[in-house]
Backbone as XML, in Angstrom:
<?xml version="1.0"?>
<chain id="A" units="angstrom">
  <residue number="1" name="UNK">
    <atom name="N" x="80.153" y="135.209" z="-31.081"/>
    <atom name="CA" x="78.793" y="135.715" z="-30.966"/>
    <atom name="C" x="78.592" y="136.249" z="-29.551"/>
  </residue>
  <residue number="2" name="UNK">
    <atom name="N" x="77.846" y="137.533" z="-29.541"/>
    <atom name="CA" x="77.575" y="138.052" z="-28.121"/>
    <atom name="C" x="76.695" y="137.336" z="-27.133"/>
  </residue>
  <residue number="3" name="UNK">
    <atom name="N" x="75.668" y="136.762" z="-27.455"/>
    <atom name="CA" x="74.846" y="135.734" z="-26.961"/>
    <atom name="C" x="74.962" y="134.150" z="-27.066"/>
  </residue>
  <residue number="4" name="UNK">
    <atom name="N" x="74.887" y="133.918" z="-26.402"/>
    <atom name="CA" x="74.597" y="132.466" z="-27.070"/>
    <atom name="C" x="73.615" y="131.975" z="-28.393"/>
  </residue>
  <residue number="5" name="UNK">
    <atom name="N" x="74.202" y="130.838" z="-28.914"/>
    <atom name="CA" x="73.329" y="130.597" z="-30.002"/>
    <atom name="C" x="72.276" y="129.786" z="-29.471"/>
  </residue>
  <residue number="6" name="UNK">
    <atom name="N" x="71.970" y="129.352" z="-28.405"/>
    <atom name="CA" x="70.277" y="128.562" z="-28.330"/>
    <atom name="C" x="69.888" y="129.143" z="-27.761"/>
  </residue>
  <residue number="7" name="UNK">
    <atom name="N" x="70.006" y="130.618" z="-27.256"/>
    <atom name="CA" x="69.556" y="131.732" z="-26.931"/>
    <atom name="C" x="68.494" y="132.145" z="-27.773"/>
  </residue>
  <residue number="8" name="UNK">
    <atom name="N" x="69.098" y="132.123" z="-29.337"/>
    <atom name="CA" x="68.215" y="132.258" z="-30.675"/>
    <atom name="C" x="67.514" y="131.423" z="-31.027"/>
  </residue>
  <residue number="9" name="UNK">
    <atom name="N" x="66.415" y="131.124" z="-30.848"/>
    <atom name="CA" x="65.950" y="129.963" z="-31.039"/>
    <atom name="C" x="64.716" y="130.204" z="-32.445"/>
  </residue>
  <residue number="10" name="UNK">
    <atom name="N" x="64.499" y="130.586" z="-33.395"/>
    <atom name="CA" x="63.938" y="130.875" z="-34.354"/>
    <atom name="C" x="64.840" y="131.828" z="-35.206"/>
  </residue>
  <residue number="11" name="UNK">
    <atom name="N" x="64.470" y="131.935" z="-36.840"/>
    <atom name="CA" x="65.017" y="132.931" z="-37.633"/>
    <atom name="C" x="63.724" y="133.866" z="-37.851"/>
  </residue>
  <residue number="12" name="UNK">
    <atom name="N" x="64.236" y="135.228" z="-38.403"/>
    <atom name="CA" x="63.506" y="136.182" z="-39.014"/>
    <atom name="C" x="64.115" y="136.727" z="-40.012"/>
  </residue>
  <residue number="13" name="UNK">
    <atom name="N" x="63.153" y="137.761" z="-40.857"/>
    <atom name="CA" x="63.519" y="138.414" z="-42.276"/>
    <atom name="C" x="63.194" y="139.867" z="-42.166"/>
  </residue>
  <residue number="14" name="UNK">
    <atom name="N" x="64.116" y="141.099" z="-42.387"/>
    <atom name="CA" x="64.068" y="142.138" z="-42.171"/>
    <atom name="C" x="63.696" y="142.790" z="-43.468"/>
  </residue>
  <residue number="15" name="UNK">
    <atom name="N" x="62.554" y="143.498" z="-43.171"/>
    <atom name="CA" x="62.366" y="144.270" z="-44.640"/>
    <atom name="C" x="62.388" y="145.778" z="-44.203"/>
  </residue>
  <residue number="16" name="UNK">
    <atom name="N" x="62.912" y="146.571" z="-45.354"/>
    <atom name="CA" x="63.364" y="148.099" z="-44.608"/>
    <atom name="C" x="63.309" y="148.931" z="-46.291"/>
  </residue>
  <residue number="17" name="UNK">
    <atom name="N" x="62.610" y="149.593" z="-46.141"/>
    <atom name="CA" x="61.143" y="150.233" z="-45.283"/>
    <atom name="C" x="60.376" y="149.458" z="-45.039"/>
  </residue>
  <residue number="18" name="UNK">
    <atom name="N" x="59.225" y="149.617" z="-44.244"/>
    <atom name="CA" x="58.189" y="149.074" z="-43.955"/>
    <atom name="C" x="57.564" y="148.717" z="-45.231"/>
  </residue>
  <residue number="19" name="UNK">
    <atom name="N" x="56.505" y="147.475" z="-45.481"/>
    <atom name="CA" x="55.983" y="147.705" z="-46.472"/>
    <atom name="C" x="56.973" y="147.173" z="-47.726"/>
  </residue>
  <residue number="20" name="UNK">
    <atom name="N" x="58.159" y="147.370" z="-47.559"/>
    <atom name="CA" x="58.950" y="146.992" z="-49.246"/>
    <atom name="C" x="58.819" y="145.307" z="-49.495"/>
  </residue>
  <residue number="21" name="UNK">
    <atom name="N" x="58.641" y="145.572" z="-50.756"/>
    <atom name="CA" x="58.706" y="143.973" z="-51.260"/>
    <atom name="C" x="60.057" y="142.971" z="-51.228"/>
  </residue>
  <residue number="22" name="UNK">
    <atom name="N" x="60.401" y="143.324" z="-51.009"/>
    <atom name="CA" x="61.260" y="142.106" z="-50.944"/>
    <atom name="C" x="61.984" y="142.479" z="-49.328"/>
  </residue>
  <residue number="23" name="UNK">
    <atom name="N" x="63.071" y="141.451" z="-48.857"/>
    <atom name="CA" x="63.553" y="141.837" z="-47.680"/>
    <atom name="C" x="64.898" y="142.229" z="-47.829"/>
  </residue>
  <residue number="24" name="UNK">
    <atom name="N" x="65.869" y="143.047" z="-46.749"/>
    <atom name="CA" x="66.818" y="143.457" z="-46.492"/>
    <atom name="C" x="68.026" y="142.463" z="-45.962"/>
  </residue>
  <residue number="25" name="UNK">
    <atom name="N" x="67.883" y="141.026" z="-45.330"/>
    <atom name="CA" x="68.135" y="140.546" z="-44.752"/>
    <atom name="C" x="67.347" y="139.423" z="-44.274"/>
  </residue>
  <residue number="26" name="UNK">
    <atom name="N" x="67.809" y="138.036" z="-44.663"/>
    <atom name="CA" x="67.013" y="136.926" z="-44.600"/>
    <atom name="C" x="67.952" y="136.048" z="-43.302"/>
  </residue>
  <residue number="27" name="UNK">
    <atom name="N" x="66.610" y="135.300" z="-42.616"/>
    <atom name="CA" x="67.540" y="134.027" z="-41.968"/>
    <atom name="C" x="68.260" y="134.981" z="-40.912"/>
  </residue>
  <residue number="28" name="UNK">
    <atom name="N" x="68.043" y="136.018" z="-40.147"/>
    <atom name="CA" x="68.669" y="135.958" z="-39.008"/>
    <atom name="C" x="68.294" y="135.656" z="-37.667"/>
  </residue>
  <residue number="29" name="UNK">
    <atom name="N" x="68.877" y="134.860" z="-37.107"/>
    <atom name="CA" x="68.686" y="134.137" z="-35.809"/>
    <atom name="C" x="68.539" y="134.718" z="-34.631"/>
  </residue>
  <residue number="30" name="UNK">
    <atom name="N" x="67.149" y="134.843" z="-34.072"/>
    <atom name="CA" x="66.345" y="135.708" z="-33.267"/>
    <atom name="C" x="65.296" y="134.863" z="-31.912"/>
  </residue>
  <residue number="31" name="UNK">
    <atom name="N" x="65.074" y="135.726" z="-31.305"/>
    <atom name="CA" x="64.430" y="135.287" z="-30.271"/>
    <atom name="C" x="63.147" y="136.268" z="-29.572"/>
  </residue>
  <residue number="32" name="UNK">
    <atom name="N" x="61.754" y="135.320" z="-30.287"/>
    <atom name="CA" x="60.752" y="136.203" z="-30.257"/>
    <atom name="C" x="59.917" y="136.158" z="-29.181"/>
  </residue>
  <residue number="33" name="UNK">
    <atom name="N" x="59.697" y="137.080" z="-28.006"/>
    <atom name="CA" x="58.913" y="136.914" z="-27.023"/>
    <atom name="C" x="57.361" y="137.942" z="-26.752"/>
  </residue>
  <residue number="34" name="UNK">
    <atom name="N" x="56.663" y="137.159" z="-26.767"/>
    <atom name="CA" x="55.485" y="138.178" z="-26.355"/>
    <atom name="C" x="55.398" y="139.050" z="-25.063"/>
  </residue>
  <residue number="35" name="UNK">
    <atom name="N" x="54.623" y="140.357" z="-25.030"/>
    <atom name="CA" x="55.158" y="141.183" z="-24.034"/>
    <atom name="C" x="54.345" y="142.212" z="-24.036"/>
  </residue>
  <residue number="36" name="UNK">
    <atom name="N" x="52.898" y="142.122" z="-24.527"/>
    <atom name="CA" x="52.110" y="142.383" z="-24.466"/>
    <atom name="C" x="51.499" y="143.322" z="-23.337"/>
  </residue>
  <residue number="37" name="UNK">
    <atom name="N" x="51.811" y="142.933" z="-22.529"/>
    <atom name="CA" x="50.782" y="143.571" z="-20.260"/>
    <atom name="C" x="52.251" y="144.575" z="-20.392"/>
  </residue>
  <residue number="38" name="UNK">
    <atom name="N" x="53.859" y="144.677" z="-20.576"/>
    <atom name="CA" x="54.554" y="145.070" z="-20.050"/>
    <atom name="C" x="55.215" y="146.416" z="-21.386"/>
  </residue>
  <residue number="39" name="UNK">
    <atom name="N" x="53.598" y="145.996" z="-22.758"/>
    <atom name="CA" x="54.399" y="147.010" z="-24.130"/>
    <atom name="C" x="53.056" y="148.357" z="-23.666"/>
  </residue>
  <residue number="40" name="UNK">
    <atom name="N" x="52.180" y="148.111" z="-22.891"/>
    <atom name="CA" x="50.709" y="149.472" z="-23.254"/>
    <atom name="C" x="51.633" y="150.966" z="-22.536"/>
  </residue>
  <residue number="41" name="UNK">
    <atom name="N" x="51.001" y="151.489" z="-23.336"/>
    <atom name="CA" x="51.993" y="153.017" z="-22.829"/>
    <atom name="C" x="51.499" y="153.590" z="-21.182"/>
  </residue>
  <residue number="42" name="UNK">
    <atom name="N" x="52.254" y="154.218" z="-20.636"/>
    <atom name="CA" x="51.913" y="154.933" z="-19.791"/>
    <atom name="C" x="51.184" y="156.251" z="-20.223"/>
  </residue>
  <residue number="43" name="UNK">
    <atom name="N" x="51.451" y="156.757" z="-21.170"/>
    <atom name="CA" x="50.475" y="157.915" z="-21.609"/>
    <atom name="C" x="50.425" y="157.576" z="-22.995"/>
  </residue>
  <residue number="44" name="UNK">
    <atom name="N" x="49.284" y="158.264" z="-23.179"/>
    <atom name="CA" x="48.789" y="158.312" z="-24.723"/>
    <atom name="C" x="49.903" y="158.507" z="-25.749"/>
  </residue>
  <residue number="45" name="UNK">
    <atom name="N" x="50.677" y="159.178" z="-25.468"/>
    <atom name="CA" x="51.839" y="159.292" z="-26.735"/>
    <atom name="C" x="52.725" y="158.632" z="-26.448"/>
  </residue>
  <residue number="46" name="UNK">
    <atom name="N" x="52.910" y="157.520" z="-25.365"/>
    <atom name="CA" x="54.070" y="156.738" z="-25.468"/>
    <atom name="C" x="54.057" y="155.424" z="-26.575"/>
  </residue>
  <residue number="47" name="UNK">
    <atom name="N" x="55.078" y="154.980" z="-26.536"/>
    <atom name="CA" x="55.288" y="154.057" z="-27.490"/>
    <atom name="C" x="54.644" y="152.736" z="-26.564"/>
  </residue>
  <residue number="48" name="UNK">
    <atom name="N" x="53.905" y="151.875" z="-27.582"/>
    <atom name="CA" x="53.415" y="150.513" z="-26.842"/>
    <atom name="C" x="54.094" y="149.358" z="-28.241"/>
  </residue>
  <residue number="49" name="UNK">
    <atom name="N" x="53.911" y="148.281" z="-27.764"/>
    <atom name="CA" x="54.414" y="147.654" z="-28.478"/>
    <atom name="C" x="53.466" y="145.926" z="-27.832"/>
  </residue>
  <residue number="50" name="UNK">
    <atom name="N" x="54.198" y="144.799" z="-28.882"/>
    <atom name="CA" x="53.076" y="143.288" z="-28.379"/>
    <atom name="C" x="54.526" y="142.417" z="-28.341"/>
  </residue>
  <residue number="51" name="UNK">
    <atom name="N" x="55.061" y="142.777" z="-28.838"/>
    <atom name="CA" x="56.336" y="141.552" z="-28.656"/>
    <atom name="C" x="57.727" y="142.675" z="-28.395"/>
  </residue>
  <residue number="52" name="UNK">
    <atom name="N" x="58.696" y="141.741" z="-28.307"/>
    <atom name="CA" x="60.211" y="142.030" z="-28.685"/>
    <atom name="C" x="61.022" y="140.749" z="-28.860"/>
  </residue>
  <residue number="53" name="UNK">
    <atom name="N" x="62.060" y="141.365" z="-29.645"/>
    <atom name="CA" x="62.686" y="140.511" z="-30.620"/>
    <atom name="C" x="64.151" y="140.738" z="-30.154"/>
  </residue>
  <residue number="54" name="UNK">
    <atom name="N" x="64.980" y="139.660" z="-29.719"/>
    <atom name="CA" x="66.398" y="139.969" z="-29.391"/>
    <atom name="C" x="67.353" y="139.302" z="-30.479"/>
  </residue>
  <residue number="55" name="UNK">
    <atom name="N" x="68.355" y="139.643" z="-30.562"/>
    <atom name="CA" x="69.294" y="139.490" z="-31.752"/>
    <atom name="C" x="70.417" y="139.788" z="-31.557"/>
  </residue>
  <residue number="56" name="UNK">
    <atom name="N" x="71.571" y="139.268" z="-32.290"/>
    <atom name="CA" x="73.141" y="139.384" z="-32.231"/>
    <atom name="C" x="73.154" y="140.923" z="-31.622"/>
  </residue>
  <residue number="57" name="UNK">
    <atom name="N" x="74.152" y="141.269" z="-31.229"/>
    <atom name="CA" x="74.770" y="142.807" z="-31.490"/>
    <atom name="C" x="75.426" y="143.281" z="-32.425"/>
  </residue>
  <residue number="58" name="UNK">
    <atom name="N" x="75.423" y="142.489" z="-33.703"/>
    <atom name="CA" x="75.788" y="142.925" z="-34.449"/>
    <atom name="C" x="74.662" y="143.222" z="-35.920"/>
  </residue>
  <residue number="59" name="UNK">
    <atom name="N" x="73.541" y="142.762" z="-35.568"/>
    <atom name="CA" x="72.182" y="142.798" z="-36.355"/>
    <atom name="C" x="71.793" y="144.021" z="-36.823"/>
  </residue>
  <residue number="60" name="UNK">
    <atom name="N" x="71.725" y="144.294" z="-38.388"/>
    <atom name="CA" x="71.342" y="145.892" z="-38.523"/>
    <atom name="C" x="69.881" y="145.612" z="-38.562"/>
  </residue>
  <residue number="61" name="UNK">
    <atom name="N" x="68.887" y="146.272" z="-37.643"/>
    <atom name="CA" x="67.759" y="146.533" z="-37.265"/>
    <atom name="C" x="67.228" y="147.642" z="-36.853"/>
  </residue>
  <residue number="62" name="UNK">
    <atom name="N" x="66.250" y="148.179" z="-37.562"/>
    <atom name="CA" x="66.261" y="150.024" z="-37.183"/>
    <atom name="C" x="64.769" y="150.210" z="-36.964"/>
  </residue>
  <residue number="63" name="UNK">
    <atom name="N" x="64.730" y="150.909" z="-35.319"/>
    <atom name="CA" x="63.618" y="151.702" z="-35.600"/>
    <atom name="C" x="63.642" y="153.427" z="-36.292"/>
  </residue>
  <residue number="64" name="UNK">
    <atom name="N" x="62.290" y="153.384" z="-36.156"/>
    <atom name="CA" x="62.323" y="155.152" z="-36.717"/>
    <atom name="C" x="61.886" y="156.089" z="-35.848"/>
  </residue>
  <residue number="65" name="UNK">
    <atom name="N" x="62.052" y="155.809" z="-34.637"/>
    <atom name="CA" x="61.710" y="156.988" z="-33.487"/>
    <atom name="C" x="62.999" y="157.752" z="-33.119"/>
  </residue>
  <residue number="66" name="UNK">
    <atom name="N" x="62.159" y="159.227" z="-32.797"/>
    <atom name="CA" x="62.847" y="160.237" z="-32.477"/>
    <atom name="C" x="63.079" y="160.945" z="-31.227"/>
  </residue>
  <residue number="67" name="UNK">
    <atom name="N" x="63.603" y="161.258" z="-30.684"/>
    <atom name="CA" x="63.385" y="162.184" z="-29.753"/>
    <atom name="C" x="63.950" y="163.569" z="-29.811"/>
  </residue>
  <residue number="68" name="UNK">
    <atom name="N" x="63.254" y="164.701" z="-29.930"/>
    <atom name="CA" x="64.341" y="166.181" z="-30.390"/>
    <atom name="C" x="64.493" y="166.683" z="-28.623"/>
  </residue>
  <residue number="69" name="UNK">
    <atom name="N" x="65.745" y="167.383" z="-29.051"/>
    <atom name="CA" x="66.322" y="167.825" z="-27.664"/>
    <atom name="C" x="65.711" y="168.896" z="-26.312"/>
  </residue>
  <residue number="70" name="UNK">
    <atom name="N" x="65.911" y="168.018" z="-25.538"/>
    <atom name="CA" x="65.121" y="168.869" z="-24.469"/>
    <atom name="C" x="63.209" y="168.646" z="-24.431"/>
  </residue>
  <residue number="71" name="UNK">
    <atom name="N" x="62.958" y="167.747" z="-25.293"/>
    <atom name="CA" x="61.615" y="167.313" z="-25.691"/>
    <atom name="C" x="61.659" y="165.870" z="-24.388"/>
  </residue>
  <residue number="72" name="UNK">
    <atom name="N" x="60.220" y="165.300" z="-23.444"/>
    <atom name="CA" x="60.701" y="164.261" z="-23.179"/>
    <atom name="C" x="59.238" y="163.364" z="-24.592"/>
  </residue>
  <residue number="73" name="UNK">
    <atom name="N" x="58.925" y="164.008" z="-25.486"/>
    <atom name="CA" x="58.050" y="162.591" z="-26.185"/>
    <atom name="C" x="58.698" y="162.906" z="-27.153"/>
  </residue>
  <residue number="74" name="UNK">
    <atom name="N" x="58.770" y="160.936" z="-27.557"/>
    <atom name="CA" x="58.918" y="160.388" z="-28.480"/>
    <atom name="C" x="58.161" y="160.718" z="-29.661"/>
  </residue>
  <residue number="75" name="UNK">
    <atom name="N" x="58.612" y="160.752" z="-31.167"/>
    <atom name="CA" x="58.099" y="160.724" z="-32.428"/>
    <atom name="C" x="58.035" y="159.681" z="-32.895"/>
  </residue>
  <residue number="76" name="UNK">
    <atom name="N" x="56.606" y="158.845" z="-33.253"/>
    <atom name="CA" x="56.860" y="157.471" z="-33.417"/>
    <atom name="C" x="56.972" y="157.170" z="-35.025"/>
  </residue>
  <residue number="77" name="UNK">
    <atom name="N" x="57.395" y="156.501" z="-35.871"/>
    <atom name="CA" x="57.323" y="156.345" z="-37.433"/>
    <atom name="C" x="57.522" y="155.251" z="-37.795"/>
  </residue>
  <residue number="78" name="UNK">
    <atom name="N" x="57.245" y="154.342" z="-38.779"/>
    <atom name="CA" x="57.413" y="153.107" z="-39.000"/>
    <atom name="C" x="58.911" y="152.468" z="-39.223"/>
  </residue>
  <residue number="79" name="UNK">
    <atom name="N" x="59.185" y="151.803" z="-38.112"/>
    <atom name="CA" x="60.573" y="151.418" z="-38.849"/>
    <atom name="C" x="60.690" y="150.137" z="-39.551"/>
  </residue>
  <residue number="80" name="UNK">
    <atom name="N" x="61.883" y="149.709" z="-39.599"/>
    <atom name="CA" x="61.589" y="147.699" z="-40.192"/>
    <atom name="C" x="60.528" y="147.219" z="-39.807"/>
  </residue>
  <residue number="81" name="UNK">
    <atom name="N" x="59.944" y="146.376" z="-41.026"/>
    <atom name="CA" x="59.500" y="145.590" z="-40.896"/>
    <atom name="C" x="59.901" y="143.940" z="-41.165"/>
  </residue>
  <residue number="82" name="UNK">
    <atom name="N" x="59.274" y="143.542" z="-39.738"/>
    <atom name="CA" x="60.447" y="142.049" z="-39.155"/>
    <atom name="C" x="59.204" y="141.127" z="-39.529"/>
  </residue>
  <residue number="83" name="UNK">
    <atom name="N" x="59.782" y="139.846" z="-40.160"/>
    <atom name="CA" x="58.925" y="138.262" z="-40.160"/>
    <atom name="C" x="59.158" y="137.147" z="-39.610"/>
  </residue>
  <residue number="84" name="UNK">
    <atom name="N" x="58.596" y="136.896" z="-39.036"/>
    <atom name="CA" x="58.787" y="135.670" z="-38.290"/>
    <atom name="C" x="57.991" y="134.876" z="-38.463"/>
  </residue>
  <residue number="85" name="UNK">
    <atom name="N" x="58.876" y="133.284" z="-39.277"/>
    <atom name="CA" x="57.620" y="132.661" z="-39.502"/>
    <atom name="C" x="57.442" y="131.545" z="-38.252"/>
  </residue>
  <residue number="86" name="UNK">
    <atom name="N" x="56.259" y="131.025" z="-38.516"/>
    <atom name="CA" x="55.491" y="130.092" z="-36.984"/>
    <atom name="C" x="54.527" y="129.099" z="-37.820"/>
  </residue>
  <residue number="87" name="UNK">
    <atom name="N" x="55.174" y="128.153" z="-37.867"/>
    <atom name="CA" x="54.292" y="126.861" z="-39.038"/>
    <atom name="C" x="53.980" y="128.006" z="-39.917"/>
  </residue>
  <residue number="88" name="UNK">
    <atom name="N" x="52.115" y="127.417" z="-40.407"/>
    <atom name="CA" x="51.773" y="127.636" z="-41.589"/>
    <atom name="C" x="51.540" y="129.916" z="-41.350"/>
  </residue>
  <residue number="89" name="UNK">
    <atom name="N" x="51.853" y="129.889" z="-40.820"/>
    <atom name="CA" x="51.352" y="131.696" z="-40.983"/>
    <atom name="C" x="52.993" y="131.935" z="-40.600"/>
  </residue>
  <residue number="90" name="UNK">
    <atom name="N" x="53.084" y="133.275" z="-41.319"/>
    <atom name="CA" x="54.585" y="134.419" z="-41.010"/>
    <atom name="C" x="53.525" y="135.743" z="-40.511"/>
  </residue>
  <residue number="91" name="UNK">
    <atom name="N" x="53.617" y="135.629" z="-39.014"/>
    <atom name="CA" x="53.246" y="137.188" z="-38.874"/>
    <atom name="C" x="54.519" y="138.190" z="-38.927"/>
  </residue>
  <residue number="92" name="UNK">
    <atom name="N" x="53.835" y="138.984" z="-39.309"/>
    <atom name="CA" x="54.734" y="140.334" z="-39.629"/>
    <atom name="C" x="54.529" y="141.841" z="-38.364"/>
  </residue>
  <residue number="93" name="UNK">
    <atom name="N" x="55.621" y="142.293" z="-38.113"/>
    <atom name="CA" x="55.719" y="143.125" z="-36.865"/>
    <atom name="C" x="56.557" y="144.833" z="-37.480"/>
  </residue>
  <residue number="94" name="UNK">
    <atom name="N" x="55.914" y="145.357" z="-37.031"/>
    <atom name="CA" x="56.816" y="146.615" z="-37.396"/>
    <atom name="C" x="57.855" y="147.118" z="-35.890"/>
  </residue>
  <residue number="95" name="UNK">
    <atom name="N" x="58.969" y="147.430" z="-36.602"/>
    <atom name="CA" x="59.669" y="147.734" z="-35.626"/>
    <atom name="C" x="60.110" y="149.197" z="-34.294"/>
  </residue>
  <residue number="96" name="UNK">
    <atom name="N" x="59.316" y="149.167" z="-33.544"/>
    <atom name="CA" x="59.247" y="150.275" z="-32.724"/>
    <atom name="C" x="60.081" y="151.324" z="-32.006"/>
  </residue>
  <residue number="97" name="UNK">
    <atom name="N" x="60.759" y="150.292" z="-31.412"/>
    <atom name="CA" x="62.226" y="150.880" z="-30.799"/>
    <atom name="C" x="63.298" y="149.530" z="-30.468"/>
  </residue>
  <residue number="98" name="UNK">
    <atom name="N" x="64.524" y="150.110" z="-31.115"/>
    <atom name="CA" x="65.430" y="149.263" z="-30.625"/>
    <atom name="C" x="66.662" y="149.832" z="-29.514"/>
  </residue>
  <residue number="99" name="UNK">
    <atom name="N" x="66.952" y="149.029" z="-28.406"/>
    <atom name="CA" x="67.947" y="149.215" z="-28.069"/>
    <atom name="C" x="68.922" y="147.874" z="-27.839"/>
  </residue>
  <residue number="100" name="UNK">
    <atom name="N" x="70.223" y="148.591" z="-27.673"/>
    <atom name="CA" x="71.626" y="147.275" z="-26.595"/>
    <atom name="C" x="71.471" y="147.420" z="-25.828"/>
  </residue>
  <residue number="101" name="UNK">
    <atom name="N" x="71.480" y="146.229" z="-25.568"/>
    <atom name="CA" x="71.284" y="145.354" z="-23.854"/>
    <atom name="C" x="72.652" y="144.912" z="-23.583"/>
  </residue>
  <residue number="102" name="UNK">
    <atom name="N" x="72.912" y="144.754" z="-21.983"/>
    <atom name="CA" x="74.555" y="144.627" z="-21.908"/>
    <atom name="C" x="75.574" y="145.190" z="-22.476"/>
  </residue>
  <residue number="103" name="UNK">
    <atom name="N" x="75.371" y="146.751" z="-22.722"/>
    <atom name="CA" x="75.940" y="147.538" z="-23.861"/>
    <atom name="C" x="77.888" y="146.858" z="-22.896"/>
  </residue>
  <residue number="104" name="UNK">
    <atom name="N" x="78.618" y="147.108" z="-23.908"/>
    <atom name="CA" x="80.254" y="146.920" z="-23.497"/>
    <atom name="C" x="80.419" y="145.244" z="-23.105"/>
  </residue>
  <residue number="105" name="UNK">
    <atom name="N" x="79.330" y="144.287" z="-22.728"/>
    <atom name="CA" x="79.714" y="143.335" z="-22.000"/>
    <atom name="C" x="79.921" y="142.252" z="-23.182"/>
  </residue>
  <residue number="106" name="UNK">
    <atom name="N" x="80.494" y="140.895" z="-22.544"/>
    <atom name="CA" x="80.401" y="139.888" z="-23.308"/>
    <atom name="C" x="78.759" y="139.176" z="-23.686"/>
  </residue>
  <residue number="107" name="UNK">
    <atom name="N" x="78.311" y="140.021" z="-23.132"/>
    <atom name="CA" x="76.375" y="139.337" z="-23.675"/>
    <atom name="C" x="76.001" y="140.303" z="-23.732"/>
  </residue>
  <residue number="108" name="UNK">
    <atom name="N" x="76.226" y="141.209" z="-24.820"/>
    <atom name="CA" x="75.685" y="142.188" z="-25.396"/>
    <atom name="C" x="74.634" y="141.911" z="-26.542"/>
  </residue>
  <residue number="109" name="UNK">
    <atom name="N" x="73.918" y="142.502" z="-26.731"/>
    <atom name="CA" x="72.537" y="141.839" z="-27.708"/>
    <atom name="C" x="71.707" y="142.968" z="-27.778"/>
  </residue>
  <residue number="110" name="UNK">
    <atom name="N" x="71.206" y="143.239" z="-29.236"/>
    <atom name="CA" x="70.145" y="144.271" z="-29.235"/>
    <atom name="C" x="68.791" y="143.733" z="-29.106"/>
  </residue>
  <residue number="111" name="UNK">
    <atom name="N" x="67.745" y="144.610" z="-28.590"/>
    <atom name="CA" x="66.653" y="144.215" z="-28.295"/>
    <atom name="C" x="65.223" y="145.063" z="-29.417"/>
  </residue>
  <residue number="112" name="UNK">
    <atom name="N" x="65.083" y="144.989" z="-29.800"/>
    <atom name="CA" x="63.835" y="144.891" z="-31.038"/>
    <atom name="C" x="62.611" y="145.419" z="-30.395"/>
  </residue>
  <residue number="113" name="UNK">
    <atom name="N" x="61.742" y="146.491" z="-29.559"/>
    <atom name="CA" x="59.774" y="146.246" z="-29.767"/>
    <atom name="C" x="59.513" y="146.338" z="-30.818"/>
  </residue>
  <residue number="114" name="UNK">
    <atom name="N" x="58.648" y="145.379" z="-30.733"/>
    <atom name="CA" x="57.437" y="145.313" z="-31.980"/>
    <atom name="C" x="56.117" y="145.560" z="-32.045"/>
  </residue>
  <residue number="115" name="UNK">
    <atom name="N" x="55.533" y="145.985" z="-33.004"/>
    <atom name="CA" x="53.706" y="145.738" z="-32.753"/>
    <atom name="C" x="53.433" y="144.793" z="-34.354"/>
  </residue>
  <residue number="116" name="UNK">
    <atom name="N" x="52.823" y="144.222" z="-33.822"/>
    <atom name="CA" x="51.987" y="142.681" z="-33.817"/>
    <atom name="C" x="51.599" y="143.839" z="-35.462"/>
  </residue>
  <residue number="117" name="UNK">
    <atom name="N" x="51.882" y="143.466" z="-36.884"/>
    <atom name="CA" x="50.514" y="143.954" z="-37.554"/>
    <atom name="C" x="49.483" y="142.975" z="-38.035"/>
  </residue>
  <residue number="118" name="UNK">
    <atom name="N" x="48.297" y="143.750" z="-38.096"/>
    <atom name="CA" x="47.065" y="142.520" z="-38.499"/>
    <atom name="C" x="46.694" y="142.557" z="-40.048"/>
  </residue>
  <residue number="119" name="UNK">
    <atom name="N" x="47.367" y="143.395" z="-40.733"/>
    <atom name="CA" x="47.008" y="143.261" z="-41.953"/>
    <atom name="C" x="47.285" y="142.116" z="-43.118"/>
  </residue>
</chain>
């Protein structure tokens, strides 16, 4: 494993598309941090986000943002939607942008934003 395992300290459930009933991927071992002051955009069309979510490097987790060439804004679109449950409530997060962290190293790990949904 690229991380350590008590690194992961909670599981989550990936559902892909957003919205689909059932999930893509159950039970993977994740690490959910709020991040709220450090997700609000610098401009109106940037991407903001309330948490992020870190995970194996080997975790299929997808956002749906774009960037076309020679453009510097982002196209934002719904990607996975991630669950994490917390006692009696599972809030649910859509997935914003992912990248690897420690890309090449032995603690390599992808990193997950999320926004918080309230529905």
């Amino acid at each position: 494993m690229s991380i350590p395992t008590d690194f992961l300290t909670t599981t989550c459930d990936v559902y892909r598309p957003f919205g689909a009933g059932s999930p893509t991927a159950t039970g993977i071992r994740c690490r959910l941090v709020p991040d709220l002051a450090a997700g609000r955009p610098l401009t109106l069309s940037g991407l903001s986000w309330t948490h992020y979510l870190d995970v194996d490097a080997g975790t299929d987790i997808r956002d749906n943002s774009t960037r076309s060439m020679a453009m510097n804004q982002i196209s934002y679109a719904d990607g996975d939607e991630v669950w994490v449950p917390t006692g009696a409530a599972t809030p649910r997060y859509v997935v914003v942008w992912v990248e690897t962290m420690n890309e090449g190293s032995p603690r390599e790990f992808r990193r997950a934003y999320l926004m918080r949904d309230t529905a």
